[in-house]
C-alpha positions in Angstrom: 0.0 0.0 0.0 1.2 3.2 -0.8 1.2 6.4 1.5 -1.8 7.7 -0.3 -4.2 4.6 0.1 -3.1 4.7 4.2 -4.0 8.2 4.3 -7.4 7.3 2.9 -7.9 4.7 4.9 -7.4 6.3 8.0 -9.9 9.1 6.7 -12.4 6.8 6.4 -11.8 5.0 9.6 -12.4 8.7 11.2 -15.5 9.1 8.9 -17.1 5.9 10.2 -15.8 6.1 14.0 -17.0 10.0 13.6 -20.6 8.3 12.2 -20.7 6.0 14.7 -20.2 8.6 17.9 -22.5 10.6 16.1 -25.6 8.3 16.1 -24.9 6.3 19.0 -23.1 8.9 21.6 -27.0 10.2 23.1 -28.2 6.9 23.3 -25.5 6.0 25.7 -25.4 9.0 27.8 -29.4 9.6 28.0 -30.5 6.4 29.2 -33.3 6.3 31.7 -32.4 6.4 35.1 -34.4 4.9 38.0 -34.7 6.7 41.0 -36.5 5.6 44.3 -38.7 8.0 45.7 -38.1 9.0 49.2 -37.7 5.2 49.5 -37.8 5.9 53.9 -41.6 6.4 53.4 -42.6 5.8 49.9 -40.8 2.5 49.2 -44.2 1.4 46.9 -43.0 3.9 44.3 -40.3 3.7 42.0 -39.8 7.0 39.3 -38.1 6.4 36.1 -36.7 9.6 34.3 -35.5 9.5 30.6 -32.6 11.8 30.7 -30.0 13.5 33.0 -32.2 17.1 31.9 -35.5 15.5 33.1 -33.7 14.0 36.6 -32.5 17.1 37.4 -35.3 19.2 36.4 -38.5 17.5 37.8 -39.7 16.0 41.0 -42.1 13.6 42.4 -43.4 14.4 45.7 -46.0 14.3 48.6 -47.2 10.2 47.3 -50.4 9.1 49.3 -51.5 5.4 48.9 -55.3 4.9 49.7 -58.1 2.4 48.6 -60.9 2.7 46.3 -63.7 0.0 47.6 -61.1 -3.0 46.2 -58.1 -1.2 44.6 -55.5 1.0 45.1 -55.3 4.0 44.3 -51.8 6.3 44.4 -52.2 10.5 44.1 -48.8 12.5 43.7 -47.4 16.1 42.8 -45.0 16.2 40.0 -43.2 19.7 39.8 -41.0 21.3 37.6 -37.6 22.8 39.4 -36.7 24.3 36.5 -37.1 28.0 35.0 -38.4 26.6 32.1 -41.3 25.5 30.3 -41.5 21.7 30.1 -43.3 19.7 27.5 -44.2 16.3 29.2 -45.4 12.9 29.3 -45.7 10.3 31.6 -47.4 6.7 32.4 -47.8 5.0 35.5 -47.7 1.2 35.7 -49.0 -0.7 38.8 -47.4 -3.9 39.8 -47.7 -6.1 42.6 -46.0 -6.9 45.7 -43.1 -9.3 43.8 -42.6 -6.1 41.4 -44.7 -7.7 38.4 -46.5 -5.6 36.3 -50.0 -6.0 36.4 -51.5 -3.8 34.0 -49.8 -3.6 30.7 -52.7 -1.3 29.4 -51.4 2.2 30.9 -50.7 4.9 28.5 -48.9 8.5 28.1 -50.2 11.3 29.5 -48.9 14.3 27.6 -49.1 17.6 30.0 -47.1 20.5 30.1 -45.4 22.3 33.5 -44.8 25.5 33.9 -41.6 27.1 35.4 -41.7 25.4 39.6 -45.4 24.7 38.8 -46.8 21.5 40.2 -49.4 19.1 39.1 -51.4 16.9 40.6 -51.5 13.2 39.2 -53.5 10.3 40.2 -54.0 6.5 39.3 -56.5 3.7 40.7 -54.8 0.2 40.2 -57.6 -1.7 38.2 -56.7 -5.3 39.7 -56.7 -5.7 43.5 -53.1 -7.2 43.1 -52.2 -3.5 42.2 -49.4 -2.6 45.4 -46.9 -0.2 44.1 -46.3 1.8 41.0 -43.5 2.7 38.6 -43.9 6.4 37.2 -42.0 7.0 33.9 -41.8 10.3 32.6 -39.8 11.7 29.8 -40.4 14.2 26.9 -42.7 13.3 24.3 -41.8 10.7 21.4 -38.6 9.2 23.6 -37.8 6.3 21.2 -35.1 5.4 23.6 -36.7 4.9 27.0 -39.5 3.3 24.8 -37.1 0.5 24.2 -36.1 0.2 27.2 -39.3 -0.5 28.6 -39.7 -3.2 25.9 -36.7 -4.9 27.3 -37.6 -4.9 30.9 -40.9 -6.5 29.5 -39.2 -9.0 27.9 -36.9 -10.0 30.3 -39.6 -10.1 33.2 -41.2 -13.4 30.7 -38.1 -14.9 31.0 
């Protein structure tokens, strides 16, 4: 090989590493992170945020478990710390006392919070095996935390 065909080589190589950074790099340093919530007196709730913007920027607070004739029912504020506007969604998934999901039907709830506003969210547990909950919040159309709820499915049939 001559000098020339080494260079060109090694351009490419940067190309593709350069490609490579470039389309996997976020994924890696945005995944969701699972945070216990207050876990001394709210060990029934587990909060999943997709990225490091999100964890630092919204928080789950004053969590009250009660009953609703035979099911659960879980009420929570969810504030924004930030000075900003913030575009949301989030789901809550009950599961039961072994951490097994029991309702695989719950969907996004797209909201939006204003700078240190707080909102009020709510959930009743529609099988009286319903215990704790996992609350997932992220921005909208989050391909990545999609996936990774996918995988924790998965791996829970296992």
């Amino acid at each position: 090989m001559d000098e020339s065909e080494i260079a060109m080589k090694k351009i490419l190589n940067l190309i593709c590493v350069g490609v490579l950074v470039a389309t996997t790099g976020c994924v890696a340093t945005t995944g969701p992170k699972k945070v216990n919530v207050d876990a001394m007196t709210h060990s029934r709730t587990q909060l999943i945020i997709s990225s490091d913007t999100l964890l630092k920027n919204v928080a789950i607070n004053n969590i009250r478990f009660g009953s609703v004739g035979n099911f659960e029912r879980v009420q929570m504020n969810m504030q924004n710390t930030s000075n900003n506007r913030l575009n949301l969604e989030y789901k809550i998934e009950w599961m039961d006392q072994q951490g097994f999901s029991v309702n695989d039907n719950s969907v996004w709830h797209r909201f939006t919070l204003s700078a240190h506003q707080i909102e009020t969210i709510q959930s009743v547990g529609k099988v009286p095996e319903a215990y704790s909950v996992k609350v997932t919040v992220r921005f909208p159309g989050d391909v990545f935390i999609d996936s990774y709820n996918e995988r924790q499915k998965e791996a829970q049939k296992d």
